[in-house]
DSSP file (Angstrom, degrees, kcal/mol; ACC not computed):
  #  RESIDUE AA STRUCTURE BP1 BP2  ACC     N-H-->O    O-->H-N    N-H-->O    O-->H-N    TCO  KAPPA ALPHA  PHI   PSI    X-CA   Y-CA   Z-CA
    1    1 A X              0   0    0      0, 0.0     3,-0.0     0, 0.0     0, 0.0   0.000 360.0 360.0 360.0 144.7  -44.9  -28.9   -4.7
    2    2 A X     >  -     0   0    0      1,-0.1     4,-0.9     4,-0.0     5,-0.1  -0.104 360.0-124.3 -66.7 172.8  -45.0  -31.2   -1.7
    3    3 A X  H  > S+     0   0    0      2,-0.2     4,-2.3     3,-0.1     5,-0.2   0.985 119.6  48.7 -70.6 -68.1  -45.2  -30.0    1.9
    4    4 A X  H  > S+     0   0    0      1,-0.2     4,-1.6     2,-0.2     3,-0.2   0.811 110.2  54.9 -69.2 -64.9  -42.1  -31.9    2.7
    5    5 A X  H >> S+     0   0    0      2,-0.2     3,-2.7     1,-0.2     4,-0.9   0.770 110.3  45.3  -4.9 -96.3  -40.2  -30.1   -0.7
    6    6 A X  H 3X S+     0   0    0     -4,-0.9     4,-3.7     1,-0.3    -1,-0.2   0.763 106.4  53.8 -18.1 -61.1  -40.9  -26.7    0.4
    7    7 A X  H 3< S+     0   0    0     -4,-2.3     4,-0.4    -3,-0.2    -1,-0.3   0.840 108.5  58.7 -63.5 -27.4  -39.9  -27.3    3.9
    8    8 A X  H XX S+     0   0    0     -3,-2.7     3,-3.8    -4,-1.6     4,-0.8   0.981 109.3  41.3 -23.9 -97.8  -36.6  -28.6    2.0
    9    9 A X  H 3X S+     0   0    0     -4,-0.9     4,-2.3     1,-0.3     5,-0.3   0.635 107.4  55.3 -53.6 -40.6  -36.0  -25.6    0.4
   10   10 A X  H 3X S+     0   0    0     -4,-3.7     4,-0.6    -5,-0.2    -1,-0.3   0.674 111.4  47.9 -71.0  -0.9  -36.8  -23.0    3.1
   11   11 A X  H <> S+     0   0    0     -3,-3.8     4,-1.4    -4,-0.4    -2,-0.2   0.922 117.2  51.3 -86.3 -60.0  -34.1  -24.9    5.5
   12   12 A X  H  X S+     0   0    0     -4,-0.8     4,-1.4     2,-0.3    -2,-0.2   0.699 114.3  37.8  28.3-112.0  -32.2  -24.5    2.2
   13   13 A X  H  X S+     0   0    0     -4,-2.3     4,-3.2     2,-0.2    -1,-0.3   0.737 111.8  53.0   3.6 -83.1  -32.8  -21.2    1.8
   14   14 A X  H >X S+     0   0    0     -4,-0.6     3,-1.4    -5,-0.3     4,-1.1   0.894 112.0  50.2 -45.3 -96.3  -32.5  -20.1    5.5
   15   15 A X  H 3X S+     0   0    0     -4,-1.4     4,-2.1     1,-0.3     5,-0.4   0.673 111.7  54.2 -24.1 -65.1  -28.4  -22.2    5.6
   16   16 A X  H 3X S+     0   0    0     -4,-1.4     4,-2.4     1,-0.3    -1,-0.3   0.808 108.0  43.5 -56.2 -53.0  -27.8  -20.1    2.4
   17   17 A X  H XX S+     0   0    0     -4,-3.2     3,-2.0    -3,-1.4     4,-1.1   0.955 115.1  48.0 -52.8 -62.6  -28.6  -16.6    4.0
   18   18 A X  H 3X S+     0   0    0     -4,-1.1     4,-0.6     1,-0.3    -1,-0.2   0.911 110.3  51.7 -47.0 -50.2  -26.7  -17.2    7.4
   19   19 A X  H 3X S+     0   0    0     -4,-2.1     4,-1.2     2,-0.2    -1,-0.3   0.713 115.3  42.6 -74.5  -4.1  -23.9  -18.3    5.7
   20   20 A X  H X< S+     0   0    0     -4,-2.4     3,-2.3    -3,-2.0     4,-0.3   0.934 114.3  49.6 -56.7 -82.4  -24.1  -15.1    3.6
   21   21 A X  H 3< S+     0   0    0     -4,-1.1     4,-0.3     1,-0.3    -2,-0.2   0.321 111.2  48.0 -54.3 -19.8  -24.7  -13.2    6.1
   22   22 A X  H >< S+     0   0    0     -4,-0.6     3,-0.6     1,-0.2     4,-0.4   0.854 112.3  52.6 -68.5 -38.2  -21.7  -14.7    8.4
   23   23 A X  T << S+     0   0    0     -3,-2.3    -2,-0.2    -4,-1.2    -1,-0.2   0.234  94.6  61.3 -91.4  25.0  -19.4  -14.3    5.7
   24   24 A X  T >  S+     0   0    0     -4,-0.3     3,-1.1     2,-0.1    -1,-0.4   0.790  99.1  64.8-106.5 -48.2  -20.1  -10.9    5.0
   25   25 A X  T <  S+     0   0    0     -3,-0.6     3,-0.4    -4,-0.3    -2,-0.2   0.587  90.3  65.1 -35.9 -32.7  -18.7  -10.3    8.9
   26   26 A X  T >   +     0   0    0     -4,-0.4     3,-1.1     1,-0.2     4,-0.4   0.301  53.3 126.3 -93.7   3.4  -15.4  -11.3    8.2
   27   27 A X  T <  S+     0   0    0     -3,-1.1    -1,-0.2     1,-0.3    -2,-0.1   0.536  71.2  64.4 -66.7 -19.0  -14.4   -8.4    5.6
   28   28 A X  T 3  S+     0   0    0     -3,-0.4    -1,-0.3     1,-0.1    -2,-0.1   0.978 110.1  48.4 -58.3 -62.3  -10.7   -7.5    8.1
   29   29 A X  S <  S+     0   0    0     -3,-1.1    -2,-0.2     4,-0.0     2,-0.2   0.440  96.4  81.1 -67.3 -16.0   -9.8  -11.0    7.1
   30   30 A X        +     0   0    0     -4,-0.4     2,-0.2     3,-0.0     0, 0.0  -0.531  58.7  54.9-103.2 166.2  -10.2  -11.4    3.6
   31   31 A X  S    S-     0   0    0     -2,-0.2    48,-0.0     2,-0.0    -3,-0.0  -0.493 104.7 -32.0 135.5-158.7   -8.3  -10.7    0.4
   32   32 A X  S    S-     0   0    0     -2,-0.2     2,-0.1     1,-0.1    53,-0.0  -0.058  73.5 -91.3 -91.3-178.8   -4.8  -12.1    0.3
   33   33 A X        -     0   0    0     53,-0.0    53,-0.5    50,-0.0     2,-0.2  -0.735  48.4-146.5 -95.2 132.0   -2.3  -12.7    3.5
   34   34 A X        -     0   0    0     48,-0.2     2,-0.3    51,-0.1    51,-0.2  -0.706   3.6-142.2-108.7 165.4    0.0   -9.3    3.9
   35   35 A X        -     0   0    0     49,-0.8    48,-0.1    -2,-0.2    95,-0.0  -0.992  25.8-102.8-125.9 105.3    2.9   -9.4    4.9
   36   36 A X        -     0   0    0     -2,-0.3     2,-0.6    46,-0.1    41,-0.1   0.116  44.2-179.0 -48.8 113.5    4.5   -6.2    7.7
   37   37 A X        +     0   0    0     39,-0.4    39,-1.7    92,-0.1     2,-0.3  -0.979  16.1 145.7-118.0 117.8    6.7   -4.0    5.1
   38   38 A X  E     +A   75   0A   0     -2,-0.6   100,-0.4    37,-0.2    98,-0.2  -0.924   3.8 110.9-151.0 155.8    8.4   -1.0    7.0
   39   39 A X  E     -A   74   0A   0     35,-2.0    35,-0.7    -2,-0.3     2,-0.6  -0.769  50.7 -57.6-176.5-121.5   11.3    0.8    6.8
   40   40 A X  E     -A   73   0A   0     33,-0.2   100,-1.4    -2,-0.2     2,-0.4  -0.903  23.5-143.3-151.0 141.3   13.2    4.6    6.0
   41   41 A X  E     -b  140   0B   0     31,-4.0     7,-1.5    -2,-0.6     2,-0.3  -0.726  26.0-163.0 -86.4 129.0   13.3    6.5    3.4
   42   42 A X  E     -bC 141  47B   0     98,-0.6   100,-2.5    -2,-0.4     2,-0.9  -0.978  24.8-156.8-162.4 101.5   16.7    8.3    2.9
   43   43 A X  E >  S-bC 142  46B   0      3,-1.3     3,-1.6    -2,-0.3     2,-0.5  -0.822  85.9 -49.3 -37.4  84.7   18.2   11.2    0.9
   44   44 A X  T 3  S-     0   0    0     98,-1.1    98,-0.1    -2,-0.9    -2,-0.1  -0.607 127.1 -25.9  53.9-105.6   21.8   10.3    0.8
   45   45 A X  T 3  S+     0   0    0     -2,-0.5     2,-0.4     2,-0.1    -1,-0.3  -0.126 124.8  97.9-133.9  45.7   22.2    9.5    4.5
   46   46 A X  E <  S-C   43   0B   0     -3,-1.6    -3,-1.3    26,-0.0     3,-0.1  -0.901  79.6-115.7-122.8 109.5   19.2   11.9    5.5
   47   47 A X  E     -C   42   0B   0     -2,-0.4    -5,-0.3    -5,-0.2     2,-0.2  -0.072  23.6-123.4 -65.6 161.6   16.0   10.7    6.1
   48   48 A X        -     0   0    0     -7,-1.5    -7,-0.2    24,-0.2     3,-0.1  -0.499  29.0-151.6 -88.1 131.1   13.5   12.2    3.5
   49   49 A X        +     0   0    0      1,-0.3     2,-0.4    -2,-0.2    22,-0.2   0.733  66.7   7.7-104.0 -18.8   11.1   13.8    6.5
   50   50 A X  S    S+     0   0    0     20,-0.1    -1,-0.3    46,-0.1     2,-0.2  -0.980  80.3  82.6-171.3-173.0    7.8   13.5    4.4
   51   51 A X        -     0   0    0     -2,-0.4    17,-1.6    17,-0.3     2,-0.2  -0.722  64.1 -71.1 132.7 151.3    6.3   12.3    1.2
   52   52 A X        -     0   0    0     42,-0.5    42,-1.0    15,-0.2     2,-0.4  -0.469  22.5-162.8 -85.8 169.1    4.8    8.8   -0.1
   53   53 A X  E     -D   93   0C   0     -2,-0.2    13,-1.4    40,-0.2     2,-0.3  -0.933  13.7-178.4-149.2 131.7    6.1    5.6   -1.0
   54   54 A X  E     -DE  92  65C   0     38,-2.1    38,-3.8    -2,-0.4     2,-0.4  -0.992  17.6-151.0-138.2 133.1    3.8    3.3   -3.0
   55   55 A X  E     -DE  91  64C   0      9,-1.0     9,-1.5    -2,-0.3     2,-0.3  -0.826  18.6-173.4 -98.9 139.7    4.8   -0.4   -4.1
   56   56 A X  E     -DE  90  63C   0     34,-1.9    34,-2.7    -2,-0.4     7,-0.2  -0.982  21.7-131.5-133.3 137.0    2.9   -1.1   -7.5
   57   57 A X    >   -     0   0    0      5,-1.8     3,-0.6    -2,-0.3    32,-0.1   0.026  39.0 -89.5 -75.7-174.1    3.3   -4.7   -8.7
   58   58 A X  T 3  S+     0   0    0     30,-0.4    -1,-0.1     1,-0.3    31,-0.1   0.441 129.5  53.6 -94.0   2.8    4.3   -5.1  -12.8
   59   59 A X  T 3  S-     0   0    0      3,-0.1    -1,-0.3     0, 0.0    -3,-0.0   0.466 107.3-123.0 -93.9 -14.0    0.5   -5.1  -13.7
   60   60 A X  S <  S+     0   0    0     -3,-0.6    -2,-0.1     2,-0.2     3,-0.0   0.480  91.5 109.7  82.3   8.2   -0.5   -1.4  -11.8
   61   61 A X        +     0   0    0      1,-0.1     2,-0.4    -5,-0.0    -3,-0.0   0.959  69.5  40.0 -78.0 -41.3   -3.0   -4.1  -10.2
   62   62 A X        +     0   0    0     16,-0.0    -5,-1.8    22,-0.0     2,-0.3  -0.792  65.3 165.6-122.0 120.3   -1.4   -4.3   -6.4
   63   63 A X  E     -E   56   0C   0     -2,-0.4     2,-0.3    -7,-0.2    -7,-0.2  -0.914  14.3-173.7-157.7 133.4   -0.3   -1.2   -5.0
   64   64 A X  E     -E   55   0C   0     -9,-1.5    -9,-1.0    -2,-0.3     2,-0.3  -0.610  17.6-178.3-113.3 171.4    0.5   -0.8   -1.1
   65   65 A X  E     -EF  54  77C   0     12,-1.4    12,-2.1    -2,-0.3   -11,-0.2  -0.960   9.5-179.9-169.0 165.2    1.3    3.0    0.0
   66   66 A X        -     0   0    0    -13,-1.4   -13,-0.1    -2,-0.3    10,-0.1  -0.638  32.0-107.0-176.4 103.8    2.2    4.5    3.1
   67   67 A X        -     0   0    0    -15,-0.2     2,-0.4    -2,-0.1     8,-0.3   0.152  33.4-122.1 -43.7 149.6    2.9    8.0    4.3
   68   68 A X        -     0   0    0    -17,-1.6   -17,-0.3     6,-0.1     6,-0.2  -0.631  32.4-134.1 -96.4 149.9    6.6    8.7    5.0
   69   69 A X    >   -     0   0    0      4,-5.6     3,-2.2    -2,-0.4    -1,-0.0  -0.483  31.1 -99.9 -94.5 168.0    6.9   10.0    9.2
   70   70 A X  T 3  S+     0   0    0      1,-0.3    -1,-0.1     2,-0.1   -20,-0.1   0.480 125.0  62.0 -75.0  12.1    8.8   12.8    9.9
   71   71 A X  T 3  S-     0   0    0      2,-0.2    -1,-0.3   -22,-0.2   -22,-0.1   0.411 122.8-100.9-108.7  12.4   11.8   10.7   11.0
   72   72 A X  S <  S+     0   0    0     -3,-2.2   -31,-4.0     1,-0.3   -24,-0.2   0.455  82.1 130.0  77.4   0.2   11.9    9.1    7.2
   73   73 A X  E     -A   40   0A   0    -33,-0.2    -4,-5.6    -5,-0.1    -1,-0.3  -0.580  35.0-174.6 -90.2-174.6   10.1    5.8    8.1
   74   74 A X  E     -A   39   0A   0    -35,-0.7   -35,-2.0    -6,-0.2     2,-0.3  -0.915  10.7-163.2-160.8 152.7    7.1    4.3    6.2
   75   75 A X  E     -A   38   0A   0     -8,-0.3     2,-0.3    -2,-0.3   -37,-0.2  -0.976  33.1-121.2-134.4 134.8    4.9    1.1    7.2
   76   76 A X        -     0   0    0    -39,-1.7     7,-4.1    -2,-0.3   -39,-0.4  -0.640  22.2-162.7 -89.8 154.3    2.8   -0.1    4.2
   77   77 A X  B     -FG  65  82C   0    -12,-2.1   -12,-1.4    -2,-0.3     2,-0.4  -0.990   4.8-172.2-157.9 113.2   -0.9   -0.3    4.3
   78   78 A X  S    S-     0   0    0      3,-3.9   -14,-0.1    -2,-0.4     6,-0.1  -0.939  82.4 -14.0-132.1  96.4   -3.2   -2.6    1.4
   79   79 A X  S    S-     0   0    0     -2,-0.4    -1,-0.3     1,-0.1   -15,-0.0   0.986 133.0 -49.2  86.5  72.5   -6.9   -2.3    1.4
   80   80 A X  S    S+     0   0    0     -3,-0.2     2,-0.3     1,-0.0    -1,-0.1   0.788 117.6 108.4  46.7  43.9   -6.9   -0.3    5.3
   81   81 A X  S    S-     0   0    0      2,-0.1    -3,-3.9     0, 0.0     2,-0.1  -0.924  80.1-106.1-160.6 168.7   -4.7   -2.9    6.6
   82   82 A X  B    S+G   77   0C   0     -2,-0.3    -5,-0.3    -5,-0.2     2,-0.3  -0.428  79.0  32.5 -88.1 138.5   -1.0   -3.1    7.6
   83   83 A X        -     0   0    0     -7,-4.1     2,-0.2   -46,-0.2   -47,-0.1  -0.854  67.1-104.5 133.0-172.5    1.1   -5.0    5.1
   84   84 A X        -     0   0    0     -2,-0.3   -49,-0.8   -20,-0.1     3,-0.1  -0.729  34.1-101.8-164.8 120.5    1.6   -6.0    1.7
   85   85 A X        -     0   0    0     -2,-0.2     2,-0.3   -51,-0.2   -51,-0.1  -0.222  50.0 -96.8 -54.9 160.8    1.0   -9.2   -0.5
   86   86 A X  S    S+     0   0    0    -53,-0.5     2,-0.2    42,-0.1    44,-0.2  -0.527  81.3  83.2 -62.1 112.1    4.0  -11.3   -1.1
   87   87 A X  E    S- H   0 129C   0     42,-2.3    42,-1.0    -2,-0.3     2,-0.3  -0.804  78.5 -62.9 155.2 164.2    5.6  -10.4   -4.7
   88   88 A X  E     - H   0 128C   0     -2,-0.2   -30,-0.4    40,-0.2    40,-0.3  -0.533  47.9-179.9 -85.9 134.9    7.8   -8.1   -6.6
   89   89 A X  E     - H   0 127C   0     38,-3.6    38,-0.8    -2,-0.3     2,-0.3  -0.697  36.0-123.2-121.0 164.2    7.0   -4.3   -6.9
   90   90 A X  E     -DH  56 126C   0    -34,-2.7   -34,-1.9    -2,-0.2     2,-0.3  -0.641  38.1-137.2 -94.2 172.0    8.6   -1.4   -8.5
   91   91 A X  E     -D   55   0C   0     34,-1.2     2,-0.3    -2,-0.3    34,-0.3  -0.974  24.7-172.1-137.2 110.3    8.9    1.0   -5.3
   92   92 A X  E     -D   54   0C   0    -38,-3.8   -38,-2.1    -2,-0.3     2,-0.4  -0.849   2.1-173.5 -96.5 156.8    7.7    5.2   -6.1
   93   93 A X  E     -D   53   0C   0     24,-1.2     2,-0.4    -2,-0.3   -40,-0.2  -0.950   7.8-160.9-161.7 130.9    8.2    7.3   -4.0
   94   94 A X        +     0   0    0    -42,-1.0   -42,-0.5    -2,-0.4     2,-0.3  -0.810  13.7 171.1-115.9 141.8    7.0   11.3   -4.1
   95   95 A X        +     0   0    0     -2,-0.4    17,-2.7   -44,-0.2    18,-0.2  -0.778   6.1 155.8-150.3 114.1    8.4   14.0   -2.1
   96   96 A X  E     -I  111   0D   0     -2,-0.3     2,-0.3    15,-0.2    15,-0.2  -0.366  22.0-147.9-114.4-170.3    7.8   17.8   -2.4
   97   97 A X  E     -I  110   0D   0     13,-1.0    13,-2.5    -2,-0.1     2,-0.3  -0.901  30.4-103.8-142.8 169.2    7.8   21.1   -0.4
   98   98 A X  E     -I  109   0D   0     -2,-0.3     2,-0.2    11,-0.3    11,-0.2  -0.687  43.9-176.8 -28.6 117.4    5.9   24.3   -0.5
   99   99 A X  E     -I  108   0D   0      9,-2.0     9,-2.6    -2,-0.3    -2,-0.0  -0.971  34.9 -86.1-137.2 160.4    8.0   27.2   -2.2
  100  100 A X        -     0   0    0     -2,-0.2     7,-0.2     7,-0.2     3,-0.1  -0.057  19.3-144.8 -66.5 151.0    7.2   30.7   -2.7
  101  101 A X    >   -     0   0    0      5,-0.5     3,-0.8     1,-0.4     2,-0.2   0.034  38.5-123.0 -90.2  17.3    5.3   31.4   -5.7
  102  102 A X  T 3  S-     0   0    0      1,-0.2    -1,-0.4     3,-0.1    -3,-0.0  -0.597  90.9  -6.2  51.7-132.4    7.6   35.1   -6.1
  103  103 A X  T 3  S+     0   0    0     -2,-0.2    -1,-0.2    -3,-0.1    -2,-0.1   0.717 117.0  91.3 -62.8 -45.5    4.6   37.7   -6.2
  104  104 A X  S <  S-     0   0    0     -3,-0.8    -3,-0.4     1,-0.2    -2,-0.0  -0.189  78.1-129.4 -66.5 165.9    1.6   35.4   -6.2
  105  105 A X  S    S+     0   0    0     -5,-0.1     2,-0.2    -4,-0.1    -1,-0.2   0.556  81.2  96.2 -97.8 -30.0    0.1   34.5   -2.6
  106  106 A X  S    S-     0   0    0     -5,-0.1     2,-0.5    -6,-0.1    -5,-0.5  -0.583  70.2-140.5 -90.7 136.2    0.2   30.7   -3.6
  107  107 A X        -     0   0    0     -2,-0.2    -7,-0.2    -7,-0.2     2,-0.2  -0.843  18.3-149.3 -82.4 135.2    2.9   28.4   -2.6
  108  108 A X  E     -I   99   0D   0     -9,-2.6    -9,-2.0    -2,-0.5   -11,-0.1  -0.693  23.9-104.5 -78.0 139.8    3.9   25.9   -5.6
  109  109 A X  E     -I   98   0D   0    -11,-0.2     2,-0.3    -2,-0.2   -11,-0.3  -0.498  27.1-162.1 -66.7 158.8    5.3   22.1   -4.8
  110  110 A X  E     -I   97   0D   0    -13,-2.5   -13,-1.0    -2,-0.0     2,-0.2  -0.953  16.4-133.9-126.5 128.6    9.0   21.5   -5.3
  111  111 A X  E     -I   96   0D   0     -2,-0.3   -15,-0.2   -15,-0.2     4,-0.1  -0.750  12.6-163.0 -85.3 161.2   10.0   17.7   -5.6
  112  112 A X        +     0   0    0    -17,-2.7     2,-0.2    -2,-0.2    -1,-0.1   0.191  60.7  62.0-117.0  18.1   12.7   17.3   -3.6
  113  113 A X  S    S-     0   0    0    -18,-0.2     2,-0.9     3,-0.1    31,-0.2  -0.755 102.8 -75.6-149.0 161.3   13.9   13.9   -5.0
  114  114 A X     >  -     0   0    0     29,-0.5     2,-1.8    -2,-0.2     4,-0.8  -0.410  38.9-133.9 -61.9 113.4   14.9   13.0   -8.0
  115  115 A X  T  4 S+     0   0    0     -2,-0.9     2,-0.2    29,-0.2    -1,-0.1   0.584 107.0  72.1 -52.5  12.1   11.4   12.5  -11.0
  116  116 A X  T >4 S+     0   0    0     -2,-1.8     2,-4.3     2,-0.1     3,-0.6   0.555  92.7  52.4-112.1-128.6   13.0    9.3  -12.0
  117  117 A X  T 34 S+     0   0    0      1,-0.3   -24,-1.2    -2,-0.2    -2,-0.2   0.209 107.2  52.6 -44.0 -19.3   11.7    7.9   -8.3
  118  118 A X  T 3< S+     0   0    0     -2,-4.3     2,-0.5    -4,-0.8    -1,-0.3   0.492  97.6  87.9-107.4   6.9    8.0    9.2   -9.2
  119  119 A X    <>  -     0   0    0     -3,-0.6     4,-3.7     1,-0.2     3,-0.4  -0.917  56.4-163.7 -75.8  86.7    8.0    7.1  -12.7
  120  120 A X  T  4 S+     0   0    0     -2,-0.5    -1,-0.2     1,-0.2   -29,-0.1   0.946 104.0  52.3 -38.2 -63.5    7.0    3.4  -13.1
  121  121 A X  T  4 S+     0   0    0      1,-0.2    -1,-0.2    -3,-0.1    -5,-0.1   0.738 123.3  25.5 -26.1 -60.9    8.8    3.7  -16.3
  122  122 A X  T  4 S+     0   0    0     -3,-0.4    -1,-0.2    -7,-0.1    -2,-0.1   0.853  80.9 124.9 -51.7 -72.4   12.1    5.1  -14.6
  123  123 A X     <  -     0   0    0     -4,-3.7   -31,-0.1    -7,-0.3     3,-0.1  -0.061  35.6-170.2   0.0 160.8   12.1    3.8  -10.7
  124  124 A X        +     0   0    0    -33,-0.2     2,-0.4    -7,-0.0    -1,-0.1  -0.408  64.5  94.7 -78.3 -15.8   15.5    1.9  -10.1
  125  125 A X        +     0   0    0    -34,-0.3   -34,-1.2     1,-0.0     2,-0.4  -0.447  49.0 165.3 -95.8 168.1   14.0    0.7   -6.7
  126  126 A X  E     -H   90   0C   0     -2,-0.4     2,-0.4   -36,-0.2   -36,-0.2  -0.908  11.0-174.9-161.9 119.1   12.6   -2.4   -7.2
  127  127 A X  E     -H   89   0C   0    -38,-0.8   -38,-3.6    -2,-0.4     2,-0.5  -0.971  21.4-146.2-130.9 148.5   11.5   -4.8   -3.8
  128  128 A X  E     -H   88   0C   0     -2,-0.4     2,-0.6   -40,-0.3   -40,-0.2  -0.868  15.5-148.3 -99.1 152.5   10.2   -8.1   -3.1
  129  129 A X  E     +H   87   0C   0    -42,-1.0   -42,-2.3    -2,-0.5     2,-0.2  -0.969  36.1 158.9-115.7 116.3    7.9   -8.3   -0.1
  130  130 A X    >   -     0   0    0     -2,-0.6     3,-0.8   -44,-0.2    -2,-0.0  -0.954  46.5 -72.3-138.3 168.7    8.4  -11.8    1.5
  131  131 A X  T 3  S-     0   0    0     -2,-0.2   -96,-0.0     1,-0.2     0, 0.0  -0.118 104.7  -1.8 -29.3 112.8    8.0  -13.7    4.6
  132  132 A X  T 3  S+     0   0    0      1,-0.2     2,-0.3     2,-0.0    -1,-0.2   0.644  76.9 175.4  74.5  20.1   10.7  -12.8    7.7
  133  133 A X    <   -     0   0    0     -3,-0.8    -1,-0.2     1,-0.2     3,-0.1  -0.586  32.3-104.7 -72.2 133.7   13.0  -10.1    6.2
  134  134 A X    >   -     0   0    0     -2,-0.3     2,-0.7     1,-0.1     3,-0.7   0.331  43.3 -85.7 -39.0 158.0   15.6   -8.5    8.3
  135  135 A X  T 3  S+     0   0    0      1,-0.2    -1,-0.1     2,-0.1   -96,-0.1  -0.897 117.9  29.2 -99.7 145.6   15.4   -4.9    9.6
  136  136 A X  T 3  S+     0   0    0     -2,-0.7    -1,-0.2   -98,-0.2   -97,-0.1   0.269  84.9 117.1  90.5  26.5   16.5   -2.6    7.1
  137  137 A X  S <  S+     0   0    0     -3,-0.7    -2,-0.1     1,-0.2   -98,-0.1   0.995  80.5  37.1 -63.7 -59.3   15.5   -4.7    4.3
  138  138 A X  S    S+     0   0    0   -100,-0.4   -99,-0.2    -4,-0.3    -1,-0.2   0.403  83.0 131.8 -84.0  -3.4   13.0   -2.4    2.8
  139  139 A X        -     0   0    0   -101,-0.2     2,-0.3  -100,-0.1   -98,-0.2  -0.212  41.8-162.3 -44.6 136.9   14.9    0.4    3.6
  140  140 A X  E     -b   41   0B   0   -100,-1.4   -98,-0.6   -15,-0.0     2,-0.4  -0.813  11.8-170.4-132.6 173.8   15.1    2.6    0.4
  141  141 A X  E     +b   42   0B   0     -2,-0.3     2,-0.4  -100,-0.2   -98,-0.2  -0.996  16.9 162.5-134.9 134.3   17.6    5.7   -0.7
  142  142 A X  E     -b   43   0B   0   -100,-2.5   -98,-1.1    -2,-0.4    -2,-0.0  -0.964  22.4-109.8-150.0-169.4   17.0    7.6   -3.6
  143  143 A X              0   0    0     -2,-0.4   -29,-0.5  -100,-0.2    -1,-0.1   0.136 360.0 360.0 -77.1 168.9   18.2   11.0   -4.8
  144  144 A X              0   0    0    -31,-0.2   -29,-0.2   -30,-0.1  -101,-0.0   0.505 360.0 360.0-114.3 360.0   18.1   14.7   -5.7
């Protein structure tokens, strides 16, 4: 192989590795553009004071979650960042308590919501996450 070849191919080389090595750096930015989803989660007209809410898209592929606060909101959160891709979800959403177990020492969960909300199969909520939505858009109600 020629001097001049060689020296080619290690500049080569060399470009390929930084630009690995930049692009590796960038790892907040990548995967697809979310879009800010929050809003409150509501027993009749009482917020639900804790519990999850997870959007899962209509493959199980895309799923955004977000603990529910003790005032009934939730902010959704995809890959450890705030957001959600753009697209239509079913919306679950799980919510228990601790109750006494009678004689045993262990407390058991209790849902406190209706099991039809903790069902893909079931859900009735159903959201699209776009671009510039009101507040209380994502606001959700479900049941006992």
């Amino acid at each position: 192989m020629s001097r001049l070849l060689r020296e080619w191919a290690r500049r080569v080389t060399l470009g390929l590795l930084s630009l690995l090595i930049v692009g590796c750096g960038v790892e907040k930015s990548s995967g697809p553009e979310l879009i800010l989803v929050s809003g409150t989660v509501k027993i009749g007209a009482t917020p639900l004071t804790s519990g999850t809410v997870l959007y899962r898209d209509s493959l199980g592929l895309v799923q955004a979650t977000s603990e529910i606060s003790a005032d009934g909101t939730y902010s959704l959160s995809f890959n450890r960042r705030k957001g959600a891709p753009a697209g239509e979800y079913l919306v679950l959403v799980f919510a228990s308590e601790q109750t006494s177990g009678g004689d045993t020492h262990r407390s058991l969960p209790q849902l406190v919501i209706d099991r039809k909300f903790t069902q893909p199969g079931s859900t009735p909520l159903k959201m699209e996450v776009k671009p510039g939505m009101p507040d209380g858009y994502y606001d959700l109600t479900v049941s006992k």
